[in-house]
KOLGU-4560 file (N, C-alpha, C; in nm, 3 decimals, padded with zeros to 5 digits):
<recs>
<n_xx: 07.947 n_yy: 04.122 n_zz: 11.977 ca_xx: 08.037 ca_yy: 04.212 ca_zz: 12.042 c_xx: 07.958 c_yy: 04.313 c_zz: 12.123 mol: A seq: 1 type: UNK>
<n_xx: 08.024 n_yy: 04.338 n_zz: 12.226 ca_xx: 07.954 ca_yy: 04.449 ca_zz: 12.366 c_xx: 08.048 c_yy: 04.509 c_zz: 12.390 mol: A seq: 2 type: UNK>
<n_xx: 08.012 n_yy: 04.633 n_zz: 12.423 ca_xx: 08.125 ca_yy: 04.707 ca_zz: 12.523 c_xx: 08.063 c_yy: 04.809 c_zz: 12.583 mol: A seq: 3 type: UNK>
<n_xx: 08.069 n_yy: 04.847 n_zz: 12.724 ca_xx: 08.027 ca_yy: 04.969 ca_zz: 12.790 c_xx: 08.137 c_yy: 05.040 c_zz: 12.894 mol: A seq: 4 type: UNK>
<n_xx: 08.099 n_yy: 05.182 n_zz: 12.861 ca_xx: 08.191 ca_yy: 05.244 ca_zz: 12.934 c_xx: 08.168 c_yy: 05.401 c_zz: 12.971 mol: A seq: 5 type: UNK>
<n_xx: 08.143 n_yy: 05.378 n_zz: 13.155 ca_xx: 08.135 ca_yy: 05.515 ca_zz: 13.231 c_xx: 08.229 c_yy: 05.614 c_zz: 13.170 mol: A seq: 6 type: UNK>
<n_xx: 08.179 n_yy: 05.722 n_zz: 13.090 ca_xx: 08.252 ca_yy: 05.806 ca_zz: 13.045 c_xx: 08.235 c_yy: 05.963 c_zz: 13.153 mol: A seq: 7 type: UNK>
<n_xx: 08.104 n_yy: 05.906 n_zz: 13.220 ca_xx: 08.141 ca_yy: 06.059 ca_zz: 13.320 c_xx: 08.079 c_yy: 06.040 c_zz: 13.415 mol: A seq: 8 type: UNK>
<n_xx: 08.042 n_yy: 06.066 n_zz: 13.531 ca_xx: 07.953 ca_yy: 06.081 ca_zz: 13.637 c_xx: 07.801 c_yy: 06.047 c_zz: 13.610 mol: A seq: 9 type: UNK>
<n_xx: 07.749 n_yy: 06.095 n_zz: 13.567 ca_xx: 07.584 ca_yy: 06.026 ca_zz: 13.482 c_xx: 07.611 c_yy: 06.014 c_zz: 13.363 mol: A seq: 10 type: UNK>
<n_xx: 07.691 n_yy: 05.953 n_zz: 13.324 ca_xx: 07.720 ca_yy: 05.869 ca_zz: 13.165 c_xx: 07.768 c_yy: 05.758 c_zz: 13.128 mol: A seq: 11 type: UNK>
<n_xx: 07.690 n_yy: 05.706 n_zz: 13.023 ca_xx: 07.753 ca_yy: 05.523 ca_zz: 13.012 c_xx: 07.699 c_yy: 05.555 c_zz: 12.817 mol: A seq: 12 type: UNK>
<n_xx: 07.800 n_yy: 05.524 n_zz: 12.814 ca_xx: 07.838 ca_yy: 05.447 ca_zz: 12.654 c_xx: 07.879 c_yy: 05.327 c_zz: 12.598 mol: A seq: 13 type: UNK>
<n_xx: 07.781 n_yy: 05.282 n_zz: 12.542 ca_xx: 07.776 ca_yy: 05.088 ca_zz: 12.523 c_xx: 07.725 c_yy: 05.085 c_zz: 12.367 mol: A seq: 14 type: UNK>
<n_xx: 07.811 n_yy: 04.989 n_zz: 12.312 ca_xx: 07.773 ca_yy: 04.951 ca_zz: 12.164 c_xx: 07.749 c_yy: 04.819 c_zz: 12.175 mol: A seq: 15 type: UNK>
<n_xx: 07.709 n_yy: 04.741 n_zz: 12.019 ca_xx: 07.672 ca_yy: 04.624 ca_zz: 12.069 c_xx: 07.633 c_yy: 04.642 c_zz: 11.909 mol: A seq: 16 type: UNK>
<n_xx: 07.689 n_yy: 04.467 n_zz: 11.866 ca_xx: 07.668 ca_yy: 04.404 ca_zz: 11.758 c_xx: 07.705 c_yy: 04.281 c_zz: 11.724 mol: A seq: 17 type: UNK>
<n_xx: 07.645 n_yy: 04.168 n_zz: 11.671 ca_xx: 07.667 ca_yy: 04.085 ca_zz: 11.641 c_xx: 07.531 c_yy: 04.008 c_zz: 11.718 mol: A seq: 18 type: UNK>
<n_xx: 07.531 n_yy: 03.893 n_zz: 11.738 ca_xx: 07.412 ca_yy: 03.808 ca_zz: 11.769 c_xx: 07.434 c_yy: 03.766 c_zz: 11.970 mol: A seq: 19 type: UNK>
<n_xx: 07.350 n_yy: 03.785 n_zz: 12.043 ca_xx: 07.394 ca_yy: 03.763 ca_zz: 12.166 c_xx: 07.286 c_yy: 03.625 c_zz: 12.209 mol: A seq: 20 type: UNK>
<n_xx: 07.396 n_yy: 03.544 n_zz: 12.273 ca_xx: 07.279 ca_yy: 03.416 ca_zz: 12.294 c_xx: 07.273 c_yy: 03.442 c_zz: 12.516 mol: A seq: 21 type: UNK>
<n_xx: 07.271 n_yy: 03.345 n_zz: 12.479 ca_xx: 07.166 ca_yy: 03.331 ca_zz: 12.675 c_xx: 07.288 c_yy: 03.383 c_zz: 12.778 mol: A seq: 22 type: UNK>
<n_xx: 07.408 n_yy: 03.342 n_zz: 12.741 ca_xx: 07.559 ca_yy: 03.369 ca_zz: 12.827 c_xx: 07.570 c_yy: 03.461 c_zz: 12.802 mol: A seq: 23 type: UNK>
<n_xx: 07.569 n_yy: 03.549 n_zz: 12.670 ca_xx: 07.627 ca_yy: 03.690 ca_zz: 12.656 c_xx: 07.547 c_yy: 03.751 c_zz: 12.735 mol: A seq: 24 type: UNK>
<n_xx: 07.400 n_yy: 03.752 n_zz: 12.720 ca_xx: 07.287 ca_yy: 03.828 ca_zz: 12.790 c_xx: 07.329 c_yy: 03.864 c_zz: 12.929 mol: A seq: 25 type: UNK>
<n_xx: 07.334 n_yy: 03.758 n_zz: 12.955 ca_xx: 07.384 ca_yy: 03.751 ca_zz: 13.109 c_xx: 07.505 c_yy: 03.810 c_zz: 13.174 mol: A seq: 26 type: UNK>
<n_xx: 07.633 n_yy: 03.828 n_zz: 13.099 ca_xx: 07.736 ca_yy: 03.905 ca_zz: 13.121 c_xx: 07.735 c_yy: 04.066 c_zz: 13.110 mol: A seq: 27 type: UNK>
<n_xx: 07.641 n_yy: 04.076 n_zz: 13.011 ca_xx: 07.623 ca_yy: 04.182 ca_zz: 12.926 c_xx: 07.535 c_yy: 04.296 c_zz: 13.049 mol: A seq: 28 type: UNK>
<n_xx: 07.429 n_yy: 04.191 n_zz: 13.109 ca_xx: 07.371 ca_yy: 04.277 ca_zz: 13.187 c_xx: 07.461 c_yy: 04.322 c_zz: 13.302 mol: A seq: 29 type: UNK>
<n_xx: 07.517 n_yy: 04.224 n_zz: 13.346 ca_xx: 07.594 ca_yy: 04.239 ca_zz: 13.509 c_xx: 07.669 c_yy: 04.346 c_zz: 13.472 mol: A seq: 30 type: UNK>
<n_xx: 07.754 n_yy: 04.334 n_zz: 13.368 ca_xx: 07.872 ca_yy: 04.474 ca_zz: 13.344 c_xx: 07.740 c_yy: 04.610 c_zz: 13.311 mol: A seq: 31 type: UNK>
<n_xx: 07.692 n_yy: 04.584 n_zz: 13.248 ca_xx: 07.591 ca_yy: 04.726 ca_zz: 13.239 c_xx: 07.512 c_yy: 04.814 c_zz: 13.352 mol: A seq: 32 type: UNK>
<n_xx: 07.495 n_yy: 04.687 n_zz: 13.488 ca_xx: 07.447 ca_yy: 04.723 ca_zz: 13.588 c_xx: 07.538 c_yy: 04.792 c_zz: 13.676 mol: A seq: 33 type: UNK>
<n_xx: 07.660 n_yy: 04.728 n_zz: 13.644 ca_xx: 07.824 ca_yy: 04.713 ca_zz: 13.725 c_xx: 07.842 c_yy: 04.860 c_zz: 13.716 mol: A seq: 34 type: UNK>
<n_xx: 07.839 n_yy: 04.876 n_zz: 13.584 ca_xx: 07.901 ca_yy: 05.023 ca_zz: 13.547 c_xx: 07.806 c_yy: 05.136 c_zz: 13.561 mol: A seq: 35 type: UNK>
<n_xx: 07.710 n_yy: 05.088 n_zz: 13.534 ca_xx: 07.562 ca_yy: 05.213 ca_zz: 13.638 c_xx: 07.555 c_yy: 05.281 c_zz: 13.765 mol: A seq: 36 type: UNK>
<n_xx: 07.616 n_yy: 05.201 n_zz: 13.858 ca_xx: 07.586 ca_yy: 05.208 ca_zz: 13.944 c_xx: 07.597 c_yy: 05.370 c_zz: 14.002 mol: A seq: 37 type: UNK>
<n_xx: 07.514 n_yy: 05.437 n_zz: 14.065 ca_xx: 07.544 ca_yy: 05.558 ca_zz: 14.078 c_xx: 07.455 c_yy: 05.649 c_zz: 14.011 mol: A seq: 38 type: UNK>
<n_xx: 07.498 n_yy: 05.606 n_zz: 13.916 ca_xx: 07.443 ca_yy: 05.722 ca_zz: 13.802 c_xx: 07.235 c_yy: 05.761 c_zz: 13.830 mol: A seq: 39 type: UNK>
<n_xx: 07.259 n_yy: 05.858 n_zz: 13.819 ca_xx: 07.152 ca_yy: 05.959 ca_zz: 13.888 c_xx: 07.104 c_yy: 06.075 c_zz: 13.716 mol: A seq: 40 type: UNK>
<n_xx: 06.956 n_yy: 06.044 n_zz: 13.683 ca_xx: 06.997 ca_yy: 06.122 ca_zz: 13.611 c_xx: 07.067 c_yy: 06.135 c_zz: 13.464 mol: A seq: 41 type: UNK>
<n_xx: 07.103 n_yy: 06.027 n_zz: 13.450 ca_xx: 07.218 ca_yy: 06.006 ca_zz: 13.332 c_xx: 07.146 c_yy: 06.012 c_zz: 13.230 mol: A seq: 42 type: UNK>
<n_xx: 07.294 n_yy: 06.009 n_zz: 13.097 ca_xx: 07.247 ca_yy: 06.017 ca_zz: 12.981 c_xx: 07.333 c_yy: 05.886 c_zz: 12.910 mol: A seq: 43 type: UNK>
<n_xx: 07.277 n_yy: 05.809 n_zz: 12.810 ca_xx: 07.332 ca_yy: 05.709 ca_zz: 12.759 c_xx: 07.319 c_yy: 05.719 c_zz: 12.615 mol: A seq: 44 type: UNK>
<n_xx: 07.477 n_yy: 05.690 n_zz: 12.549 ca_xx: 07.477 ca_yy: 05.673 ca_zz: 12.410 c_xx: 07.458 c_yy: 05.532 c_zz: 12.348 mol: A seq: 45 type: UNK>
<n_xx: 07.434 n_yy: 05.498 n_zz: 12.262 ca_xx: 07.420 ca_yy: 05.351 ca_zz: 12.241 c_xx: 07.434 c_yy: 05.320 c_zz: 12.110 mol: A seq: 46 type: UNK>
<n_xx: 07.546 n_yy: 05.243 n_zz: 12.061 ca_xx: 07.603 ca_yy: 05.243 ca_zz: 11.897 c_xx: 07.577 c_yy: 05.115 c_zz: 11.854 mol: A seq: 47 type: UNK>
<n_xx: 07.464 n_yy: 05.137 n_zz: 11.779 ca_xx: 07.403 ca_yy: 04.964 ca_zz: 11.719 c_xx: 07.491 c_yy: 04.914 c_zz: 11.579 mol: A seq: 48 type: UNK>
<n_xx: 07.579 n_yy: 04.865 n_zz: 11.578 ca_xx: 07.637 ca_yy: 04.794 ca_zz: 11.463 c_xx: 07.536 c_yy: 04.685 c_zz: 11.388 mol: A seq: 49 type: UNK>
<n_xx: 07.619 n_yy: 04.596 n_zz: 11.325 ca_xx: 07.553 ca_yy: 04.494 ca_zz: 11.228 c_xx: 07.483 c_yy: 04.425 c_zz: 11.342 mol: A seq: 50 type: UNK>
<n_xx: 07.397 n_yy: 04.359 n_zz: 11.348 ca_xx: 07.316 ca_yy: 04.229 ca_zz: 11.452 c_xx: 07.270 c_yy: 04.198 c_zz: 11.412 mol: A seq: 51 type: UNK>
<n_xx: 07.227 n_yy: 04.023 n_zz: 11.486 ca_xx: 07.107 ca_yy: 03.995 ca_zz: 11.440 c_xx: 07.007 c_yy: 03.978 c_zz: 11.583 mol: A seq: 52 type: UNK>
<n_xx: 06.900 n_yy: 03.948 n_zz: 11.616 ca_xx: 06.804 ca_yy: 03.976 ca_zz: 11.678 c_xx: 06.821 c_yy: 03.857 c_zz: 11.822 mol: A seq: 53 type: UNK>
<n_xx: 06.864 n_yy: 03.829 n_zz: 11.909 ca_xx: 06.878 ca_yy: 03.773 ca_zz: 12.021 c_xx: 06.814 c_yy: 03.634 c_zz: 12.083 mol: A seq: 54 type: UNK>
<n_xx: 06.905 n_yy: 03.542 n_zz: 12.071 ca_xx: 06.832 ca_yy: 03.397 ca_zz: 12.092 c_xx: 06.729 c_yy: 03.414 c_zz: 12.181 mol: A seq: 55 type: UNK>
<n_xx: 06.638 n_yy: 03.286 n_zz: 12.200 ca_xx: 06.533 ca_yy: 03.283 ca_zz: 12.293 c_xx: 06.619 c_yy: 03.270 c_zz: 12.422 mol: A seq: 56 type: UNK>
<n_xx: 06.696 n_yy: 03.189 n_zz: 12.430 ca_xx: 06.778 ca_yy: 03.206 ca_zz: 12.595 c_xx: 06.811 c_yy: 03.375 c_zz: 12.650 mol: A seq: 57 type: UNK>
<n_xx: 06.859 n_yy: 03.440 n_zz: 12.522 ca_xx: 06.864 ca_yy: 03.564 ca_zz: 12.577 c_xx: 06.823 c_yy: 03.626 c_zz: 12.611 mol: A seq: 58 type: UNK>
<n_xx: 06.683 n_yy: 03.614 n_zz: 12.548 ca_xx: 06.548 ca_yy: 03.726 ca_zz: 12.523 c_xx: 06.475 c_yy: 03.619 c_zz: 12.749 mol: A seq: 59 type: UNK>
<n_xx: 06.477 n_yy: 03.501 n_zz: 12.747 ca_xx: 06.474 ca_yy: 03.495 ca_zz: 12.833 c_xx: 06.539 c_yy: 03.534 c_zz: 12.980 mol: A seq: 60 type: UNK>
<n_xx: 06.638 n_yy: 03.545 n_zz: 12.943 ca_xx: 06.758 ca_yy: 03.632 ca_zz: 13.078 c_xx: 06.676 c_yy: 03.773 c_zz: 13.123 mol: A seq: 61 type: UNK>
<n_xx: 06.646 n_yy: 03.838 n_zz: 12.970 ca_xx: 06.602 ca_yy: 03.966 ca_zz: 13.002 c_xx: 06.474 c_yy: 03.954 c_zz: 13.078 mol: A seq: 62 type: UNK>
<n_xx: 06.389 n_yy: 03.884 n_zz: 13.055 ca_xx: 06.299 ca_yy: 03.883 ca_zz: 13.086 c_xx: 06.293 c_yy: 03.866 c_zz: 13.251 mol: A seq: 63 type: UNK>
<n_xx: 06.385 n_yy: 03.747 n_zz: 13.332 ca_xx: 06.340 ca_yy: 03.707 ca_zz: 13.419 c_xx: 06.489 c_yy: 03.775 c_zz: 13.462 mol: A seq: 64 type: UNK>
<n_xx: 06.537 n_yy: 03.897 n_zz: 13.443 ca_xx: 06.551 ca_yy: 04.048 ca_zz: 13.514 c_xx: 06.497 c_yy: 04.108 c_zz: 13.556 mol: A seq: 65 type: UNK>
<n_xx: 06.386 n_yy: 04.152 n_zz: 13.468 ca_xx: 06.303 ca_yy: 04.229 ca_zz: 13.415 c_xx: 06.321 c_yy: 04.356 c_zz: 13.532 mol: A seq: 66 type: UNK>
<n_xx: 06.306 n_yy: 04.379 n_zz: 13.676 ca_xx: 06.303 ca_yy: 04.433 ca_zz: 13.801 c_xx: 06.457 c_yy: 04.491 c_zz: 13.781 mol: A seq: 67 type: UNK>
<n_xx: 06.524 n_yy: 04.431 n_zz: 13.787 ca_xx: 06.705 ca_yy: 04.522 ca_zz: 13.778 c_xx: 06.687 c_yy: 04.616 c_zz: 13.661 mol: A seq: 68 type: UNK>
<n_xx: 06.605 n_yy: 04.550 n_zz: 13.556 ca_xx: 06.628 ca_yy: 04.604 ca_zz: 13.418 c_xx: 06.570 c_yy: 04.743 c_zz: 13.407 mol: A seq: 69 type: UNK>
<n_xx: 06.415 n_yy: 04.757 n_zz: 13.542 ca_xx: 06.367 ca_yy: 04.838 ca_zz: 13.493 c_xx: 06.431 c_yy: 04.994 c_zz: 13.607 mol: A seq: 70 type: UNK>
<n_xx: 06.495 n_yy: 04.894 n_zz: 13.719 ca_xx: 06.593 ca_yy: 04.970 ca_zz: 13.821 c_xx: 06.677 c_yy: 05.072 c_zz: 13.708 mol: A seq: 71 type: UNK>
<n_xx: 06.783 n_yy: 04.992 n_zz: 13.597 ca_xx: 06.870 ca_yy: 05.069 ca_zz: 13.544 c_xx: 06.793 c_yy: 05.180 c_zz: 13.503 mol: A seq: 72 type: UNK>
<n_xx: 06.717 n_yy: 05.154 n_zz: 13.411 ca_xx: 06.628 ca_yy: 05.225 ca_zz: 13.266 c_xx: 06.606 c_yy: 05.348 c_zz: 13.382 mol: A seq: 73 type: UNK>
<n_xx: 06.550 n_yy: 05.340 n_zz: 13.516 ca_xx: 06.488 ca_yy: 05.447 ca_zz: 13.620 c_xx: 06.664 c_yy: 05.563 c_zz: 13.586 mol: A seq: 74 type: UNK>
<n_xx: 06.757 n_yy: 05.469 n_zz: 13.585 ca_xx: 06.873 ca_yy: 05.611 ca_zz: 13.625 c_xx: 06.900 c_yy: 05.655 c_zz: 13.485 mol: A seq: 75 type: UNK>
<n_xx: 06.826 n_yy: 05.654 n_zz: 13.402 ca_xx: 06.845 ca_yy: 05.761 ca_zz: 13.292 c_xx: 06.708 c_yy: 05.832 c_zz: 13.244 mol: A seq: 76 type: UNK>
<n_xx: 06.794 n_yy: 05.984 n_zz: 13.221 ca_xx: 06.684 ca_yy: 06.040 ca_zz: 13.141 c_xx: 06.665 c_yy: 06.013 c_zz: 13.043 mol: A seq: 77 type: UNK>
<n_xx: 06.757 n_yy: 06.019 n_zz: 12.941 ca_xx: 06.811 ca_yy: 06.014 ca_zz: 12.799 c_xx: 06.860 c_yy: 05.922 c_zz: 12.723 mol: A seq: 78 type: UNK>
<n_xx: 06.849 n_yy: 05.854 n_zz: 12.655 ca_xx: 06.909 ca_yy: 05.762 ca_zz: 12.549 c_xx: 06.947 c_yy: 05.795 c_zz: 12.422 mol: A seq: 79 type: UNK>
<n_xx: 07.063 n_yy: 05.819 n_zz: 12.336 ca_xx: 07.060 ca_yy: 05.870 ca_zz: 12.200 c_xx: 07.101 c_yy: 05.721 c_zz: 12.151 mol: A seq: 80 type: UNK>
<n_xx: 07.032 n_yy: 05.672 n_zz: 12.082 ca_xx: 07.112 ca_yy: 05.515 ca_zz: 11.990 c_xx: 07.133 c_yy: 05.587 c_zz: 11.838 mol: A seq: 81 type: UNK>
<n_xx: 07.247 n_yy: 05.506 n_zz: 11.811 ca_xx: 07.316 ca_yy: 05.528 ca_zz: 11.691 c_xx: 07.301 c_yy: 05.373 c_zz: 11.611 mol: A seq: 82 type: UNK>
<n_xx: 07.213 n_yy: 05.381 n_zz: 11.513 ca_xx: 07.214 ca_yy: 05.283 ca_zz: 11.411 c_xx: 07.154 c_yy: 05.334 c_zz: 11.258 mol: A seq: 83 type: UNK>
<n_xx: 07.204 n_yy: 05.143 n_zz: 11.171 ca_xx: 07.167 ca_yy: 05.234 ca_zz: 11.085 c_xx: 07.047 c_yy: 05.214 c_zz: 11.068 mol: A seq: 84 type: UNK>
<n_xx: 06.965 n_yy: 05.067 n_zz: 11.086 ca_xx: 06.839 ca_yy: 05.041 ca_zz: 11.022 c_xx: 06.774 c_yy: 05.110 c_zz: 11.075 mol: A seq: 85 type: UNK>
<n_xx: 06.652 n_yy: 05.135 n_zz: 10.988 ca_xx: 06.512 ca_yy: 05.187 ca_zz: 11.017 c_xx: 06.461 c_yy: 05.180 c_zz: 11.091 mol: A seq: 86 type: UNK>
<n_xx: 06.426 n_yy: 05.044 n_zz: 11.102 ca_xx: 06.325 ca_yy: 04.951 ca_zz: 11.174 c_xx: 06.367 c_yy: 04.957 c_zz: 11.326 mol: A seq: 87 type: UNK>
<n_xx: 06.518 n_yy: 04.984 n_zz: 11.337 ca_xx: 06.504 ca_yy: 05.005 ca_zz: 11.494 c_xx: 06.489 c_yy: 05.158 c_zz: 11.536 mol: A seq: 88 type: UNK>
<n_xx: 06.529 n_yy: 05.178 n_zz: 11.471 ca_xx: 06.473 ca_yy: 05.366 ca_zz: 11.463 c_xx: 06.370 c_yy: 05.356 c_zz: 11.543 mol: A seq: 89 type: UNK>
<n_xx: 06.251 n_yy: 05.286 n_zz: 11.410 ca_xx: 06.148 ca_yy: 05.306 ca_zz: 11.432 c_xx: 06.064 c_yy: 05.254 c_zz: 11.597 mol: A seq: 90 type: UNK>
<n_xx: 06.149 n_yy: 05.164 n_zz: 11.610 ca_xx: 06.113 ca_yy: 05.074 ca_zz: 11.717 c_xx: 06.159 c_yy: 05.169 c_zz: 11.878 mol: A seq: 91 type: UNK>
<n_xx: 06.273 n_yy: 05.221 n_zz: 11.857 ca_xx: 06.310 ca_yy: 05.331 ca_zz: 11.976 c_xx: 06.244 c_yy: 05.451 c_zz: 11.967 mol: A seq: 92 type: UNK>
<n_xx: 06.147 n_yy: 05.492 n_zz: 11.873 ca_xx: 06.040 ca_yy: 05.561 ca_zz: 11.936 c_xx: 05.955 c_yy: 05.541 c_zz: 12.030 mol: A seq: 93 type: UNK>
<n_xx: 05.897 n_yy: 05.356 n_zz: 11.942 ca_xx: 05.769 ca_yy: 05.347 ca_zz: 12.013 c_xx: 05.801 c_yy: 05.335 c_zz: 12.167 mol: A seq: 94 type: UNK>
<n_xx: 05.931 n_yy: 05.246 n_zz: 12.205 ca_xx: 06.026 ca_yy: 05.204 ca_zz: 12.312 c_xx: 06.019 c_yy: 05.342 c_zz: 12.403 mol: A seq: 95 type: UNK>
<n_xx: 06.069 n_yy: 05.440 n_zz: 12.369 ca_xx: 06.063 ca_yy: 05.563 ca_zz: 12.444 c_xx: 05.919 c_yy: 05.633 c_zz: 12.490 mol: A seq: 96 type: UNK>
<n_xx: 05.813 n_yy: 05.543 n_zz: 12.411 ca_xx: 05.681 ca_yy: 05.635 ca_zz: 12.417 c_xx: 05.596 c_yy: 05.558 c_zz: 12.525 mol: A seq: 97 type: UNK>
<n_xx: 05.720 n_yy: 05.440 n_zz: 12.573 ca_xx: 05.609 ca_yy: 05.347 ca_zz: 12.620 c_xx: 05.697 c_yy: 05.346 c_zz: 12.776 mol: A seq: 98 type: UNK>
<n_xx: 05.805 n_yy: 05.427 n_zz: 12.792 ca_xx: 05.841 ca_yy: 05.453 ca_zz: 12.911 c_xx: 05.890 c_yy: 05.565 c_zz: 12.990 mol: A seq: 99 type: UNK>
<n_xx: 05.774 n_yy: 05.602 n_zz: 13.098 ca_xx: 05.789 ca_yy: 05.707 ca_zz: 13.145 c_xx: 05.914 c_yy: 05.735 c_zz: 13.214 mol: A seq: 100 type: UNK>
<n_xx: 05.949 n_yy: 05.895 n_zz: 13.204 ca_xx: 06.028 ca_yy: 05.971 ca_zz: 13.230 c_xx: 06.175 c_yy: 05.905 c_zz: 13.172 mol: A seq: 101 type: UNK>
<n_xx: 06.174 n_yy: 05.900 n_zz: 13.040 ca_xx: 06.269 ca_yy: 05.844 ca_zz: 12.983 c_xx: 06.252 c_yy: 05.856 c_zz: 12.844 mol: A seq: 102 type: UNK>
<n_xx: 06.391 n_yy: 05.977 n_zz: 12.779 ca_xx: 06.333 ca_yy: 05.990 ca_zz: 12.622 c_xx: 06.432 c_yy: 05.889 c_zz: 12.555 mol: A seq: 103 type: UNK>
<n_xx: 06.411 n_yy: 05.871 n_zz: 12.456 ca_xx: 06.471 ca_yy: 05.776 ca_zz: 12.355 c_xx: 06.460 c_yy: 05.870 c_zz: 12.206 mol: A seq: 104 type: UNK>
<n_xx: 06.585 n_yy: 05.870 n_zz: 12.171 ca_xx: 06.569 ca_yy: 05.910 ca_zz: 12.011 c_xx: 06.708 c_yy: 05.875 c_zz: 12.006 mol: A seq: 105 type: UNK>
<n_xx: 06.672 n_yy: 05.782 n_zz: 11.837 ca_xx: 06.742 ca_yy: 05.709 ca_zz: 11.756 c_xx: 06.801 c_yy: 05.827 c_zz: 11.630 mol: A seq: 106 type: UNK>
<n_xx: 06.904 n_yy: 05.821 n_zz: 11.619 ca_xx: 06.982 ca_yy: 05.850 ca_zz: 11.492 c_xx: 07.079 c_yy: 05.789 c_zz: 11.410 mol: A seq: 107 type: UNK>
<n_xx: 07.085 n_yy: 05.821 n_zz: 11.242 ca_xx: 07.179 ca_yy: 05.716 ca_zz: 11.152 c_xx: 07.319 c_yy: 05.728 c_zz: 11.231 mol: A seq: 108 type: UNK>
<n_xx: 07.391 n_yy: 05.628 n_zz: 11.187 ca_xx: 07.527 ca_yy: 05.647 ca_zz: 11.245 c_xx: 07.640 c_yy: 05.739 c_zz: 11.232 mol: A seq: 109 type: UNK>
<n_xx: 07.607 n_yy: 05.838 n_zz: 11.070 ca_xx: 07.652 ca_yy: 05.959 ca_zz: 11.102 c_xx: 07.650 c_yy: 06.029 c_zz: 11.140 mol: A seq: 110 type: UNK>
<n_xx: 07.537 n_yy: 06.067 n_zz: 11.234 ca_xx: 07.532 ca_yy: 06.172 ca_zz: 11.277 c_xx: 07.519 c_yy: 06.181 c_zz: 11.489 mol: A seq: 111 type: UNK>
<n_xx: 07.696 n_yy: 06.140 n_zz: 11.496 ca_xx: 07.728 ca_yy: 06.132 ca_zz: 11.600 c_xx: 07.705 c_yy: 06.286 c_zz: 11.643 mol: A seq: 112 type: UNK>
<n_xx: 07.735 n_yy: 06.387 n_zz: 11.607 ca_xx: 07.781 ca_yy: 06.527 ca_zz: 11.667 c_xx: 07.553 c_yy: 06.517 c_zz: 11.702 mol: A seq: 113 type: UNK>
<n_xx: 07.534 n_yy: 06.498 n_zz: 11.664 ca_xx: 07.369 ca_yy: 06.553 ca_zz: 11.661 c_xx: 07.324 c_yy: 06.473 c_zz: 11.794 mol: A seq: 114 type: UNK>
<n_xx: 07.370 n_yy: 06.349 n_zz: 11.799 ca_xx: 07.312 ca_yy: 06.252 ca_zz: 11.896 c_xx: 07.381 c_yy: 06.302 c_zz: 12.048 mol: A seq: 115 type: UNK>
<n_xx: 07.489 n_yy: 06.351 n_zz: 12.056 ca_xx: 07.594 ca_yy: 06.412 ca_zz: 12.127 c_xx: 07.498 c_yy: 06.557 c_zz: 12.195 mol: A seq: 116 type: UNK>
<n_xx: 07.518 n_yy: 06.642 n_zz: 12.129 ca_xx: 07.388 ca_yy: 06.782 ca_zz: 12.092 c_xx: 07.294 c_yy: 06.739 c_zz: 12.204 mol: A seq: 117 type: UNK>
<n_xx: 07.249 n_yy: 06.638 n_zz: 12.154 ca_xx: 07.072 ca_yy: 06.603 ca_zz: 12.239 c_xx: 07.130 c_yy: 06.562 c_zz: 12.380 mol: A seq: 118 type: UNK>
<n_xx: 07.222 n_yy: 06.473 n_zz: 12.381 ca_xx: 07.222 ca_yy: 06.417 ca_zz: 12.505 c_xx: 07.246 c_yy: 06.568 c_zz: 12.581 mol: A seq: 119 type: UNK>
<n_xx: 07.339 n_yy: 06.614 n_zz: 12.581 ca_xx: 07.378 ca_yy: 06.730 ca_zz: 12.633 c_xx: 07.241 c_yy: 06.797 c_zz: 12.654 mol: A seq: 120 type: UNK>
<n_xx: 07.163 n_yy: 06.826 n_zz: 12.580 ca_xx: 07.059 ca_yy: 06.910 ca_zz: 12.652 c_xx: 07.014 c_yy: 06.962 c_zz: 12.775 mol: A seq: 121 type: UNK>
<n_xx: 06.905 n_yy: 06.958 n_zz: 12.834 ca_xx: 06.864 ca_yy: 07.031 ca_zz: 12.963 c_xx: 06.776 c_yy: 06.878 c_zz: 13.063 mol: A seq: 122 type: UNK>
<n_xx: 06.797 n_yy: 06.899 n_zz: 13.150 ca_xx: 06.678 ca_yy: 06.746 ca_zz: 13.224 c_xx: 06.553 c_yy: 06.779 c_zz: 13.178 mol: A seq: 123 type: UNK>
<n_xx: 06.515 n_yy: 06.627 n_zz: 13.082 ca_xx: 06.427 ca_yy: 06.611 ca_zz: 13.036 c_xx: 06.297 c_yy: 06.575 c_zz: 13.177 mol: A seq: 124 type: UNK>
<n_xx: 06.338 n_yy: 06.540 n_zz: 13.274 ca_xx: 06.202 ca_yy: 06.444 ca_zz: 13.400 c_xx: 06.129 c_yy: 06.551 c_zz: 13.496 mol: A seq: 125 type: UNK>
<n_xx: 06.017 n_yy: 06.613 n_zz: 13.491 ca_xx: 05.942 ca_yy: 06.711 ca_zz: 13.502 c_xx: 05.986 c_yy: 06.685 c_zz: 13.657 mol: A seq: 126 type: UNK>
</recs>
């Protein structure tokens, strides 16, 4: 399951759970790009439900994007993801540490009002 949705002028909110193979990938991106468009600046929420980790067809789509993919990632400052495991926690640090002018911080799924808080903040891109 996917869903994204322009909630304001530089804002997009997209969840996503369940297992995505090579077709979803591919839909998944066009509407994510679809609904970007514009956005300058933005901030993105992102609500990780149950999943499991993305066929090789999928993981290939992304890949041989890669150039649109890194177009989107350019129109945000901010990312807050909402999940529960650890491990991706842990993983949207390193993810954020490894791309400039773009923060990433992960929080459990209760604590929507906190992830909310951050996005709102001040422009993070010097």
């Amino acid at each position: 399951m996917y869903s994204a949705t322009r909630t304001g002028e530089n804002r997009l909110d997209a969840a996503y759970a369940g297992k995505i193979d090579q077709a979803e990938m591919r839909a998944l991106l066009d509407d994510l790009f679809r609904k970007a468009e514009g956005i300058r600046d933005g901030r993105m929420l992102m609500r990780v439900g149950d999943f499991s980790l993305p066929t090789l067809g999928a993981v290939g789509v992304e890949l041989s994007r890669f150039p649109e993919l890194f177009r989107f990632i350019r129109q945000f400052d901010r990312v807050a993801i909402l999940v529960d495991k650890a491990w991706v926690r842990a993983l949207s640090r390193i993810e954020g540490a490894l791309i400039p002018g773009l923060e990433i911080k992960a929080f459990p799924l209760e604590q929507e009002a906190a992830a909310e808080a951050w996005l709102k903040g001040g422009p993070s891109k010097a």
